[in-house]
C-alpha positions as CSV (number, residue, x, y, z in Angstrom):
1,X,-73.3,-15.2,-28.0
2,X,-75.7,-17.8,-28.3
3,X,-75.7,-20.1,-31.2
4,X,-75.5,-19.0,-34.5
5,X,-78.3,-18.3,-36.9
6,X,-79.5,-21.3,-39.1
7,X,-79.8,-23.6,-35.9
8,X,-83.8,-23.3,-34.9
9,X,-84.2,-20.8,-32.3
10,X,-87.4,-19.9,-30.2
11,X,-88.2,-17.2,-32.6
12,X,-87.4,-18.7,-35.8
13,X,-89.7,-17.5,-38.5
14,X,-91.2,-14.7,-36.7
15,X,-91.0,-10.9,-38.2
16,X,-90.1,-8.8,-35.9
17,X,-90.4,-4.8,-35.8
18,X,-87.7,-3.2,-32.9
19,X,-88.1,1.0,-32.6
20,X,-84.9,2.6,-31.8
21,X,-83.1,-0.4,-32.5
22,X,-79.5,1.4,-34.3
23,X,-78.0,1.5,-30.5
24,X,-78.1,0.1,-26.8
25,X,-80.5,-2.0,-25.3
26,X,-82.6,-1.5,-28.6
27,X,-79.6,-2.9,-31.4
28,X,-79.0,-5.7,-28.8
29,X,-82.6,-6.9,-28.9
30,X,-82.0,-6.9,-33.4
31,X,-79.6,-8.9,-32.8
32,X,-80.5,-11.5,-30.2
33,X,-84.2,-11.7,-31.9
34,X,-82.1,-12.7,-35.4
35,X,-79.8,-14.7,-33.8
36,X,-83.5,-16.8,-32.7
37,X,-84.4,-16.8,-36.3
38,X,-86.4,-13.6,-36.4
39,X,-86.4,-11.5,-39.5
40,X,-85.9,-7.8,-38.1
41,X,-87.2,-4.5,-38.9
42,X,-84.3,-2.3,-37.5
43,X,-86.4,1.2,-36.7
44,X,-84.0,4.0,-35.9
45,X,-83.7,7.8,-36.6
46,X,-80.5,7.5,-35.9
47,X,-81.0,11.4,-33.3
48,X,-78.7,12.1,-30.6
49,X,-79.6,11.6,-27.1
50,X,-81.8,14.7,-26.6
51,X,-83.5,13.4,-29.9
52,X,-81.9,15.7,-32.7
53,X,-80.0,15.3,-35.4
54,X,-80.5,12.2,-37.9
55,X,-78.2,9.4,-39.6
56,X,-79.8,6.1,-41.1
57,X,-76.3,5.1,-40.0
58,X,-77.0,2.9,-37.0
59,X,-79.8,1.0,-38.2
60,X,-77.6,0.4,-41.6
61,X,-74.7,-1.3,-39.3
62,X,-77.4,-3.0,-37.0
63,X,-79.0,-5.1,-40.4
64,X,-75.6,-5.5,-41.8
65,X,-74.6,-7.0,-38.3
66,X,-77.6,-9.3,-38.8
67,X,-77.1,-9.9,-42.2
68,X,-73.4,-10.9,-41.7
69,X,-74.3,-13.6,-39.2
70,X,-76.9,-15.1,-42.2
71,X,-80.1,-13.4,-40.8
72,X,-82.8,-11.3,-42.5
73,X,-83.1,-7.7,-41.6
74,X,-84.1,-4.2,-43.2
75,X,-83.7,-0.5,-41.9
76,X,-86.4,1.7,-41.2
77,X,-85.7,5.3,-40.7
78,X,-89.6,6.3,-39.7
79,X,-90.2,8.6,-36.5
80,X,-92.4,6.5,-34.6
81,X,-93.9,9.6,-33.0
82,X,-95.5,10.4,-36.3
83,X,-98.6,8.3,-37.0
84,X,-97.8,7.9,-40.8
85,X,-94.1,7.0,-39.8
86,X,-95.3,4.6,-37.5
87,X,-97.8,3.0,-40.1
88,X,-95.2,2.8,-42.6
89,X,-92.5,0.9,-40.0
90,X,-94.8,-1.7,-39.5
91,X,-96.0,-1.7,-43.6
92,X,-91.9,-2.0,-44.2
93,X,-92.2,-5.7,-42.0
94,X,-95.6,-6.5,-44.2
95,X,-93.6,-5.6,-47.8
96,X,-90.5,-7.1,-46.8
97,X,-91.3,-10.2,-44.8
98,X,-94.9,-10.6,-45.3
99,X,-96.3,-10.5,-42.0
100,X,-96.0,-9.0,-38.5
101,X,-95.5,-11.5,-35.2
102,X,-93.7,-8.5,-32.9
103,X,-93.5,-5.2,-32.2
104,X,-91.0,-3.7,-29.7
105,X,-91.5,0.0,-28.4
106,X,-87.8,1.1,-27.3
107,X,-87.2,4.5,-29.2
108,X,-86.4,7.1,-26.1
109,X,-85.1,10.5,-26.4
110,X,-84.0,12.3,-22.7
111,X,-84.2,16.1,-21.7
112,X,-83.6,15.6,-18.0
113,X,-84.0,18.7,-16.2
114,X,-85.4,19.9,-12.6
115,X,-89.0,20.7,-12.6
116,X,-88.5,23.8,-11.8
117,X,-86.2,24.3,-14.9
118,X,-88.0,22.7,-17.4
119,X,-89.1,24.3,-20.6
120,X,-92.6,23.4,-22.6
121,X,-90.3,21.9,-25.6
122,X,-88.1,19.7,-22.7
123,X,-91.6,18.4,-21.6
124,X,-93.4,18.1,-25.1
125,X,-90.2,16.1,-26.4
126,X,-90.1,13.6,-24.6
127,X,-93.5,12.5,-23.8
128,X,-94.0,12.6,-27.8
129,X,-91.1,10.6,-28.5
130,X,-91.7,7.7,-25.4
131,X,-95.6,7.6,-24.7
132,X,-96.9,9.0,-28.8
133,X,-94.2,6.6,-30.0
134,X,-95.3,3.8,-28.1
135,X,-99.2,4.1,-28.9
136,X,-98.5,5.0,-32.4
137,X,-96.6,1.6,-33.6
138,X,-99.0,-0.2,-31.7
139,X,-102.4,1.5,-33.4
140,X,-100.4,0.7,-36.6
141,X,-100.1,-3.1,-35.6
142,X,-103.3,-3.6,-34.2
143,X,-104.9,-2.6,-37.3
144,X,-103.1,-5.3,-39.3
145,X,-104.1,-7.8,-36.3
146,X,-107.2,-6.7,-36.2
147,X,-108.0,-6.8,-40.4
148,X,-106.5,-10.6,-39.6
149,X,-108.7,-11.5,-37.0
150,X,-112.1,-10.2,-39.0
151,X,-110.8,-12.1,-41.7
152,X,-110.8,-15.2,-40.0
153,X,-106.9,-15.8,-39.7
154,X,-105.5,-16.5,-36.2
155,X,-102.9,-13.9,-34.2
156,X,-100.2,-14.9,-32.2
157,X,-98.6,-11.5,-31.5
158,X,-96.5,-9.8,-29.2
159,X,-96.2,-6.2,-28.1
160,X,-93.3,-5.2,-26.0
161,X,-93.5,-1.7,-24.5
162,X,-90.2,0.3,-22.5
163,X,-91.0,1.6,-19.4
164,X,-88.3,2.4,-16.7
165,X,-87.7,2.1,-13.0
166,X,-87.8,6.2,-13.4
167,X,-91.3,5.5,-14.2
168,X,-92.7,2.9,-12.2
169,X,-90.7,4.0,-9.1
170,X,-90.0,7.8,-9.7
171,X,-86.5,9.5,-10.3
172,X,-84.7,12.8,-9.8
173,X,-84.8,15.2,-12.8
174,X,-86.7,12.7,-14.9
175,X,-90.8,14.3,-14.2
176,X,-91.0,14.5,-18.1
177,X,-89.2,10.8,-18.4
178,X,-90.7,9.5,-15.2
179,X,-94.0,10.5,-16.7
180,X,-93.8,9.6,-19.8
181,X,-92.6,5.8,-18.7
182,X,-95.3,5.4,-16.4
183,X,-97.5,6.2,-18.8
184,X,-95.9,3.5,-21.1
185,X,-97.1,1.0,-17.9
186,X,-100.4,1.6,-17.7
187,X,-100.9,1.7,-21.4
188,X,-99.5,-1.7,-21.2
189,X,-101.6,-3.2,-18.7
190,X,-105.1,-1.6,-20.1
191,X,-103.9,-2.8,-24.1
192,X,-103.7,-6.0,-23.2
193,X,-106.9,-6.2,-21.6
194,X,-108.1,-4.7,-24.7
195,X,-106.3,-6.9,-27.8
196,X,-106.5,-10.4,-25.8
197,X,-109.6,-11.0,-27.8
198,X,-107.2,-10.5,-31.8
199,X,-104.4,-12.9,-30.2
200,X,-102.0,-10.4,-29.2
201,X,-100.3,-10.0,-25.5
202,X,-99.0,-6.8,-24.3
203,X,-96.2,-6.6,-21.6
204,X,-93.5,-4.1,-21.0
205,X,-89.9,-4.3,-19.3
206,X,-88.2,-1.8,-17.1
207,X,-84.8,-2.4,-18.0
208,X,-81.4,-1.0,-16.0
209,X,-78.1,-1.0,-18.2
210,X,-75.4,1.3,-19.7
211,X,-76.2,2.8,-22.6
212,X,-76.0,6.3,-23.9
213,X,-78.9,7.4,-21.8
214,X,-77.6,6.2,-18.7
215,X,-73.9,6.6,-18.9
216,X,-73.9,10.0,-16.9
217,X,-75.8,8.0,-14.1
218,X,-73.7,6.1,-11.8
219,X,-73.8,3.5,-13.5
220,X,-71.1,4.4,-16.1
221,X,-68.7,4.0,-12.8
222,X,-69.9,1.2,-11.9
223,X,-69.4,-0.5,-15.2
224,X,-66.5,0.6,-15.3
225,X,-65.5,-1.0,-11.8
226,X,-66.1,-4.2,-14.0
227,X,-63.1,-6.2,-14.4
228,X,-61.6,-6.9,-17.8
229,X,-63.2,-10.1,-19.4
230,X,-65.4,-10.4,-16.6
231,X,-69.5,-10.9,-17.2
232,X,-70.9,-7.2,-16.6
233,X,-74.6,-7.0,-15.4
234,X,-74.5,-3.4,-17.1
235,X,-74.5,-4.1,-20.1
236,X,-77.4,-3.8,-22.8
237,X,-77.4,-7.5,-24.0
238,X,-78.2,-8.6,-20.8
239,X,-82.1,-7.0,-20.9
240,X,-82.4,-8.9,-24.7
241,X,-83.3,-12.5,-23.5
242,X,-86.5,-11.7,-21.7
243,X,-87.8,-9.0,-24.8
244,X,-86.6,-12.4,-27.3
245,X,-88.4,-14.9,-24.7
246,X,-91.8,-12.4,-24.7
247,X,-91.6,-12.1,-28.3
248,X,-92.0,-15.8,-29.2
249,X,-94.4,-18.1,-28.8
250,X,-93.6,-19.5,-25.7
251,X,-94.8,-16.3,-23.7
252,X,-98.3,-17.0,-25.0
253,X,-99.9,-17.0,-21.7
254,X,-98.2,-14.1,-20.2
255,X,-99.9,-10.6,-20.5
256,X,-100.1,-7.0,-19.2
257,X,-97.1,-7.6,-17.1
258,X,-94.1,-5.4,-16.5
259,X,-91.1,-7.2,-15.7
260,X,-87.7,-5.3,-13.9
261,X,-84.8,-6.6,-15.7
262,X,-81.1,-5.5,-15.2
263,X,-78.1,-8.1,-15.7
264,X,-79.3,-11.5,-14.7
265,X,-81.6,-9.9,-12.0
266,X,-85.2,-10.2,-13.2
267,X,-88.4,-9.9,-11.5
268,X,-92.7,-8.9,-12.0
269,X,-93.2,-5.8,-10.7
270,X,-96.4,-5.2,-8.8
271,X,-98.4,-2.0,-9.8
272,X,-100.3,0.6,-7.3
273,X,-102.6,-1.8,-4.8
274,X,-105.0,0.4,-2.5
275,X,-102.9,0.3,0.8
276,X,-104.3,1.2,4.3
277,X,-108.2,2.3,4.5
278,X,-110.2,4.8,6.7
279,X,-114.2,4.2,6.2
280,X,-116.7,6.6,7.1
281,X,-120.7,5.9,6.5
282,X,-121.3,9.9,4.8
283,X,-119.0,12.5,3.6
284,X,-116.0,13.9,5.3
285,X,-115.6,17.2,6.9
286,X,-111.8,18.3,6.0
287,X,-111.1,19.2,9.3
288,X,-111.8,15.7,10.7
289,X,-109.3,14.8,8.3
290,X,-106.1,16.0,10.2
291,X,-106.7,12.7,12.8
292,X,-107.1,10.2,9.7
293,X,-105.0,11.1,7.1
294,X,-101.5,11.0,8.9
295,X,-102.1,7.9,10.6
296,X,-102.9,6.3,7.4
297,X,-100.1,7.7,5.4
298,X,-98.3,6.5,8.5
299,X,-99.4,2.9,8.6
300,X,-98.6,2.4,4.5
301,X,-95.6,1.2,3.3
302,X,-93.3,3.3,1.5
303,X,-92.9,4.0,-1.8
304,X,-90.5,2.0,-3.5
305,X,-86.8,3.0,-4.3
306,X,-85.6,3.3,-7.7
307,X,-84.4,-0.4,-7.0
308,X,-88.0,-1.0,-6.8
309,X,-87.4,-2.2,-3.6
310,X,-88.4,-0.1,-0.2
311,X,-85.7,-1.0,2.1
């Protein structure tokens, strides 16, 4: 798994503050992020999948992990969806370490249900937990940034936000999800517009692996088609190298970006562009309208598959 901590790595020194970090693809970015020298605030509630329930269990076994291999880490158990939990995750990094370089939004809850099924609480849940809990950590950083900046100290932050192909390319029984994740995107891409200017860089991944929240997918039968000992492109370590890489300071130059990432598969994905164009010099009657529209829907290209491809 890399090389072991005490060797320089490409994030050595940095502090780094991971939400939802006690499992999945969030515990394997703690681990590859101290395993590059980063000391690690491991954020988790520690919920079940649908978000209730708690246990400061998994982010205990997450810093022991990191502290067994010689690393520096500390547990938060903060709901990130709360604004005073979310100032106090990123005051634990500040207290403990004595700085903030990172902060990684990848707390997610699921209530996956058909439109037509879905309750208020099914819809309120989740877009609190993903898109509140993604602007809430990040208001909380930026105002330690920002207090740097004024004071004449130089930034060279890092936000990484979670969206998800269900998001960015639209999936079954996910509206609350979907919705939620794209939201994540273009809060990415307009932040880091905004915080350029205090030395920070926004970006965001869409990541595909098995993890709790996935496992009743297909994918739990496809990783299971994986032969024994064999390298599996399912798995959740595989979406930590970019996060670590984006995190450090080599990524300076990268910003409001949201990269696909599944096994070694990695790629930019490229947001809404206006597609095919009618023109008229005054205002449309909606009757005309029947000879345009069609033809135009007809000449743009699809929408992309959940592979975020169109073929």
């Amino acid at each position: 798994m890399g090389h072991s901590v005490g060797m320089t790595g490409i994030c050595e020194g940095r502090v780094v503050v991971v939400s939802g970090a006690g499992r999945g693809i969030g515990r394997e970015h703690a681990l590859e992020f101290a395993r590059q020298g980063a000391k690690v605030v491991v954020n988790d509630l520690g919920v079940d999948m649908d978000g209730s329930g708690r246990s400061s269990g998994p982010a205990g076994q997450v810093v022991e992990e990191i502290r067994a291999m010689g690393g520096e880490a500390v547990a938060n158990g903060d709901d990130v969806s709360d604004s005073e939990g979310a100032a106090r995750m990123v005051q634990t990094a500040i207290d403990t370490f004595g700085g903030l370089d990172v902060l990684v939004n990848n707390a997610g809850i699921l209530r996956d249900r058909m439109l037509v099924n879905m309750s208020l609480d099914e819809w309120d849940a989740v877009i609190r937990v993903h898109l509140r809990g993604t602007f809430a950590p990040t208001r909380a950083a930026m105002d330690y940034w920002r207090e740097r900046s004024k004071a004449g100290e130089t930034n060279d932050a890092r936000i990484i936000n979670t969206t998800s192909p269900s998001g960015i390319y639209g999936n079954v029984g996910q509206t609350n999800y979907g919705a939620a994740k794209a939201g994540i995107a273009a809060f990415t891409v307009i932040s880091a517009q905004e915080v350029a200017r205090y030395g920070v860089t926004v970006n965001a991944i869409a990541p595909g692996a098995l993890t709790r929240m996935t496992e009743n997918l297909n994918m739990g039968q496809r990783a299971a088609d994986v032969p024994e000992g064999q390298w599996s492109p399912y798995t959740p370590d595989n979406i930590a190298p970019i996060v670590v890489w984006l995190g450090s300071p080599e990524s300076k130059g990268v910003t409001g970006r949201v990269f696909n990432v599944m096994g070694g598969h990695l790629s930019v994905a490229e947001g809404w562009v206006e597609g095919p164009v009618a023109d008229k010099d005054g205002r449309w009657d909606p009757a005309e309208l029947t000879d345009v529209v069609p033809n135009l829907v007809a000449k743009a290209a699809p929408n992309a598959k959940m592979s975020g491809r169109r073929d």
